[in-house]
C-alpha positions as CSV (number, residue, x, y, z in Angstrom):
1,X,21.5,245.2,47.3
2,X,24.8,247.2,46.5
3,X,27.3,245.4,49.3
4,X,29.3,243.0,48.8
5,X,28.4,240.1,50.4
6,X,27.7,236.4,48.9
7,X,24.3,236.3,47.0
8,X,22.5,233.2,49.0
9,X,21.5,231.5,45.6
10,X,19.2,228.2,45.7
11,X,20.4,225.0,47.3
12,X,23.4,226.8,49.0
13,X,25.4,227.7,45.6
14,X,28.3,229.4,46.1
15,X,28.1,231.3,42.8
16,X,25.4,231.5,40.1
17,X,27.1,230.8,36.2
18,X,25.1,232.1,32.8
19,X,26.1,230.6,30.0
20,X,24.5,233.2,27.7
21,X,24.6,233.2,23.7
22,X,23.8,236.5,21.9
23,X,22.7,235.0,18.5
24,X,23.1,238.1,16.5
25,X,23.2,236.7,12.5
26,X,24.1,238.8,10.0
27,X,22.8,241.9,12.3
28,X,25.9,242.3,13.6
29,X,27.3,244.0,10.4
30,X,24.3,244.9,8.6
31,X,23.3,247.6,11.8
32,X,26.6,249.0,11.6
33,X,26.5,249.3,7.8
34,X,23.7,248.5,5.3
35,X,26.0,249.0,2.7
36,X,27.5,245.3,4.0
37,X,24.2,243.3,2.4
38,X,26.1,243.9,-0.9
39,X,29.2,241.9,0.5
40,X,28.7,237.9,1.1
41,X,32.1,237.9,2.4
42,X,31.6,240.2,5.3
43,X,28.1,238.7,6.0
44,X,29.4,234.9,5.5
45,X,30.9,235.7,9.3
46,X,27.0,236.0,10.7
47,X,26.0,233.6,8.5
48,X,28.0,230.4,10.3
49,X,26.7,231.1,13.5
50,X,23.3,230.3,12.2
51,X,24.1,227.6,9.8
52,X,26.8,226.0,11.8
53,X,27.2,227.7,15.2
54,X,24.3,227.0,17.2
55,X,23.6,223.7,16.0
56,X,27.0,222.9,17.8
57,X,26.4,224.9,21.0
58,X,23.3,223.0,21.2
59,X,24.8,219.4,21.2
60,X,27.2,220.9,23.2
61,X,25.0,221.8,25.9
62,X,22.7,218.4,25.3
63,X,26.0,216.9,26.2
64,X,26.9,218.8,29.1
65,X,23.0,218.4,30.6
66,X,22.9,222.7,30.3
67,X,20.4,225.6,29.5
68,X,21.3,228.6,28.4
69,X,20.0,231.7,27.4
70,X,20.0,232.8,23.7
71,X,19.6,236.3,23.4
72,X,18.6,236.9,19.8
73,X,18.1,239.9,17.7
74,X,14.1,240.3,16.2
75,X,15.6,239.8,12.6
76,X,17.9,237.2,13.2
77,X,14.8,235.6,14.4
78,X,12.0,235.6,11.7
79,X,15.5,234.6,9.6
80,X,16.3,231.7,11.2
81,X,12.6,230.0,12.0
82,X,14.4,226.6,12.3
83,X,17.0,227.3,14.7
84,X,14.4,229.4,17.0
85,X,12.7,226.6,16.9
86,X,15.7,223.8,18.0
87,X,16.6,226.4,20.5
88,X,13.2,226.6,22.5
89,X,13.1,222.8,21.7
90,X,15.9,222.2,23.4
91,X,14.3,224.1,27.1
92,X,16.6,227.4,26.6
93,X,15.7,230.7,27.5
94,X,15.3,233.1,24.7
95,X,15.6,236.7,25.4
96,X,15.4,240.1,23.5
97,X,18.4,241.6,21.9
98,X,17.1,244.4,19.7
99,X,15.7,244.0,16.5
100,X,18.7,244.6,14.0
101,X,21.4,244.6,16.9
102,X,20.6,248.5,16.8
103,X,22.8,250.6,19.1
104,X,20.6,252.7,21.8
105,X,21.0,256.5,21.1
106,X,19.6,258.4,23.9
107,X,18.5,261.0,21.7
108,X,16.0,259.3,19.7
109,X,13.9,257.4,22.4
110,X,10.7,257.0,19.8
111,X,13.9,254.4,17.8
112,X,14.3,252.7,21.1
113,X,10.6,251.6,21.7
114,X,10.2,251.1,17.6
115,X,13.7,247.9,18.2
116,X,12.1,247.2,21.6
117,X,8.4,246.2,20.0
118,X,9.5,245.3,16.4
119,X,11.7,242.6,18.5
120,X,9.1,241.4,20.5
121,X,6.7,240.8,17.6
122,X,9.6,238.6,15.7
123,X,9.9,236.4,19.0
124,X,6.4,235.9,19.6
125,X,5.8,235.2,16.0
126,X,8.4,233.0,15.5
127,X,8.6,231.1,18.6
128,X,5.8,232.1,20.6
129,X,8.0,233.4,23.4
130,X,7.7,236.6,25.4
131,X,10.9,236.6,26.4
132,X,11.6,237.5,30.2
133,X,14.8,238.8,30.0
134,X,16.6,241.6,27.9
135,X,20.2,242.6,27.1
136,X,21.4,245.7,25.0
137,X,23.3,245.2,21.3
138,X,26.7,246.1,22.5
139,X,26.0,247.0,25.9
140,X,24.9,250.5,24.4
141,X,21.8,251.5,26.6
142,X,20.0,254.4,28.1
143,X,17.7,255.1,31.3
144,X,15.1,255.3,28.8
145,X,15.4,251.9,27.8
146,X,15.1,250.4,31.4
147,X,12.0,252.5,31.6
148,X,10.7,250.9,28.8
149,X,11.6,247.2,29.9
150,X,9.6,247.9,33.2
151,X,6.2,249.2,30.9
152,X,6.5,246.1,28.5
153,X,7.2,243.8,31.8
154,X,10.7,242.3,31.5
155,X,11.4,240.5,35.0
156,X,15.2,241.5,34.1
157,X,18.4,243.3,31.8
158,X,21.6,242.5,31.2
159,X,23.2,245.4,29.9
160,X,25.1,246.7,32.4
161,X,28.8,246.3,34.1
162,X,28.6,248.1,36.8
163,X,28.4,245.3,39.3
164,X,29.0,241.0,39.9
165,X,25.7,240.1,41.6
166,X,22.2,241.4,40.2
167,X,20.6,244.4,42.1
168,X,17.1,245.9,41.4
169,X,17.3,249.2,38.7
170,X,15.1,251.5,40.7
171,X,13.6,254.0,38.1
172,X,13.8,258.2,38.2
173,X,9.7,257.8,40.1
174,X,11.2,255.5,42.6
175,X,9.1,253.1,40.8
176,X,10.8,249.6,41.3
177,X,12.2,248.3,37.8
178,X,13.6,244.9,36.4
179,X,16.7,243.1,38.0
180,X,20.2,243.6,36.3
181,X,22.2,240.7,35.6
182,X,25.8,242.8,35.2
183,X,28.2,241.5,32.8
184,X,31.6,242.6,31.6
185,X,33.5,242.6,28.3
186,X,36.4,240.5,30.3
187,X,33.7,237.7,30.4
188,X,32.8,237.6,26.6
189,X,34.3,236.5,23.7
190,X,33.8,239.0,21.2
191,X,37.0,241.1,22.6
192,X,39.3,238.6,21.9
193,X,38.0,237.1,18.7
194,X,35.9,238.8,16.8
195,X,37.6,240.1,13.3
196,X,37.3,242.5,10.9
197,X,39.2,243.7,8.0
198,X,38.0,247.4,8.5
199,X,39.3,247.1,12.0
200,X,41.6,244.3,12.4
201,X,42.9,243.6,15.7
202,X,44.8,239.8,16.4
203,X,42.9,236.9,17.8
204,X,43.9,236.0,20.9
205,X,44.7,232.3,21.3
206,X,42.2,230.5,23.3
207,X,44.4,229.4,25.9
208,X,44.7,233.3,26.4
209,X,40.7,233.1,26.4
210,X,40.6,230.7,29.2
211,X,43.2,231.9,31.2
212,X,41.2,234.9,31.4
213,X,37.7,233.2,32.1
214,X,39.3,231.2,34.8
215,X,40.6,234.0,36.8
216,X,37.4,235.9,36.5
217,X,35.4,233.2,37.7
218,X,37.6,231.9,40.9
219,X,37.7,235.0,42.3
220,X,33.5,235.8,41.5
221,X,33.5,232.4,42.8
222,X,35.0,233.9,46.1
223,X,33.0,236.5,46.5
224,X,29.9,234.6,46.0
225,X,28.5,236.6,42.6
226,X,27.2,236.5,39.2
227,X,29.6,234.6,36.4
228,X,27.5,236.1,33.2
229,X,29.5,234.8,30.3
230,X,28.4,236.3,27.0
231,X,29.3,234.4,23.6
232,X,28.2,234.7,20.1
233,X,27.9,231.4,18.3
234,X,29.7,233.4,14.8
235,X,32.9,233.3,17.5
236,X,32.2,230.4,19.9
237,X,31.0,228.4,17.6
238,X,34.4,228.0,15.6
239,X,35.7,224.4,16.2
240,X,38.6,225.0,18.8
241,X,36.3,227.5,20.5
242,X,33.6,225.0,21.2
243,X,36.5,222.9,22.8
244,X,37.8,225.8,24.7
245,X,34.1,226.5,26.5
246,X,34.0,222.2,27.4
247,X,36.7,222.9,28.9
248,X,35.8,225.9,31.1
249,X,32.5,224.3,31.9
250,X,35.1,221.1,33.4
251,X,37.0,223.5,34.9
252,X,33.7,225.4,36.9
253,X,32.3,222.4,37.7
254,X,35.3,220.7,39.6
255,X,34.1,223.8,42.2
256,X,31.4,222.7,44.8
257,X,28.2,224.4,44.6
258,X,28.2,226.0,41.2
259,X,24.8,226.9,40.4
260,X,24.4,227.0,36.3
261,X,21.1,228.3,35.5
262,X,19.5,230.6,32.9
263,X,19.1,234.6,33.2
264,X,15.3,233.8,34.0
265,X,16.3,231.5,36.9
266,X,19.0,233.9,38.3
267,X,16.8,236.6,37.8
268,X,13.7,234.7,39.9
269,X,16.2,233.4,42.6
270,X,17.7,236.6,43.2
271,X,14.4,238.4,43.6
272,X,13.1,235.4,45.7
273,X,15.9,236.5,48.5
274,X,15.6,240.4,47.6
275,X,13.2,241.1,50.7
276,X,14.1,238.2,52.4
């Protein structure tokens, strides 16, 4: 489905909202540099999403009667047994983001099945989950990679921006692959707030944040999509942060018929109505 037309999502919804939480640790920097496990500093940013972070997104969400969907790198996983385990507590979805938050080069495909299985492994091990859903470390992906996601029987991605509502990735055979839940950099916090001293850039204020989330999801609201917001509890997790995404969640729920559901429920839903 490649039109534009409202999605008909469950219970007559006019728009489907993912609150999604890409849980990426320490990988963040370490992938991009190894040299960065010699610097605490650096790392001490990956460090409070675990040990502060998601604790706080997960009372947040108790509070707010939501699920979301943690999308967490292998590593950051067998890392970080206790959180894994307050987050599949807790009834949220837990999907596959890499192993070390590795980006996807095309040209070494044997490297993208190595992340792909070595991340698997860490989240059945930890957690016991095989997760059901999938999105790409930086939104860096290949056709290669949806290949693989069909062989090791993902129902979905979420890697791509190409789209608001989820469509079916049909694969170079014609063979029928997972559904793609699109996001968009607009949509996630990491633009506006993430830091570093290598590549500083200001942070926005959060009222700038909002203003920006608000827009986007009226007029996705309109048109009856997907609203896939992507955080990372190192950046949502800071204190004002937590208090800017209460208040969006208010502010999407004074809409009628907003459907807030995990990437496995979209994913299911969506597919439900595909041949319908």
């Amino acid at each position: 489905m490649n039109d534009m037309s409202p999605i008909e999502w469950p219970n007559g919804a006019r728009c489907a909202v993912m609150l999604t939480f890409d849980f990426d640790a320490e990988t963040l920097w370490l992938s991009r540099n190894p040299d960065n496990a010699r610097r605490p500093g650096v790392l001490s940013q990956g460090i409070y999403g675990a040990k502060t972070g998601v604790p706080k997104i997960l009372e947040l969400m108790r509070e707010e009667s939501l699920k979301g969907t943690f999308f967490v790198p292998g590593w950051t996983a067998e890392k970080y047994r206790d959180r894994m385990d307050a987050i599949a507590a807790a009834g949220h979805e837990i999907g596959h983001h890499g192993y070390l938050h590795e980006w996807i080069d095309p040209d070494f495909p044997d490297k993208e099945r190595e992340a792909l299985e070595k991340g698997l492994e860490a989240l059945k091990t930890t957690v016991g989950v095989k997760p059901r859903g999938y999105r790409s470390p930086a939104g860096e992906t290949s056709q290669n990679m949806i290949g693989l996601l069909h062989e090791y029987g993902f129902e979905y991605d979420s890697s791509l921006m190409d789209q608001v509502s989820p469509y079916r990735h049909i694969l170079e055979d014609g063979t029928r692959g997972p559904v793609e839940l699109p996001w968009h950099w607009s949509m996630d916090d990491a633009p506006f707030a993430l830091f570093a001293i290598q590549s500083p850039r200001p942070i926005h204020t959060n009222d700038h944040i909002l203003n920006v989330w608000k827009q986007e999801f009226t007029e996705i609201y309109r048109w009856g999509g997907l609203v896939n917001v992507v955080t990372h509890p190192q950046i949502i997790g800071r204190p004002s942060r937590l208090a800017m995404l209460r208040e969006f969640i208010a502010f999407m729920r004074r809409f009628p018929d907003v459907w807030f559901a995990t990437g496995a429920e979209v994913a299911s839903a969506w597919a439900a109505k595909e041949n319908g």
